[in-house]
C-alpha positions, 0 to 999 in steps of 0.5 A: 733851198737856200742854205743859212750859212749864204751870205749878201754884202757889198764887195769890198776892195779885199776881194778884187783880186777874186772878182778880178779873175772871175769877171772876164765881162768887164775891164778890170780897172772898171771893176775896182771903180764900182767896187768903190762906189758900192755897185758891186755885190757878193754872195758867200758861202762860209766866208768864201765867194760863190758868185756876184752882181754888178749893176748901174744906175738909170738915170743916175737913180734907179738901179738895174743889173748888168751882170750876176753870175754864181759859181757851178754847184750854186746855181738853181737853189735859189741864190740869184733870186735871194740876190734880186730881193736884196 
């Protein structure tokens, strides 16, 4: 079951830092690029990030997901299917 309190937003530079130390499948300097251009995404928990997607674009217009991972404890409840639908 998913909990009210689990939040979807689009990441913002504030939170490189902790995508930065938690994403070790991507150059770190990419990271903050998509980070700019809105290709990654962030699942909350009371304000504090508990997992994230990245994605990139077929074709320059049709999105597809290259990575989401959820931190331990998050994971089968439901979160990475509530990330798909978003």
């Amino acid at each position: 079951m998913i909990e009210e309190n689990i939040f979807i937003k689009e990441a913002e530079i504030s939170e490189y830092l902790w995508l930065k130390e938690h994403d070790d499948d991507i150059d770190h300097e990419i990271i903050k690029t998509k980070i700019d251009r809105k290709e990654v995404l962030v699942v909350q928990e009371n304000n504090k990030i508990i997992g994230w997607l990245r994605f990139n674009y077929f074709w320059d217009n049709i999105p597809f997901i290259t990575h989401l991972w959820l931190i331990n404890g998050y994971r089968q409840k439901g979160i990475g299917t509530k990330f798909i639908n978003y």
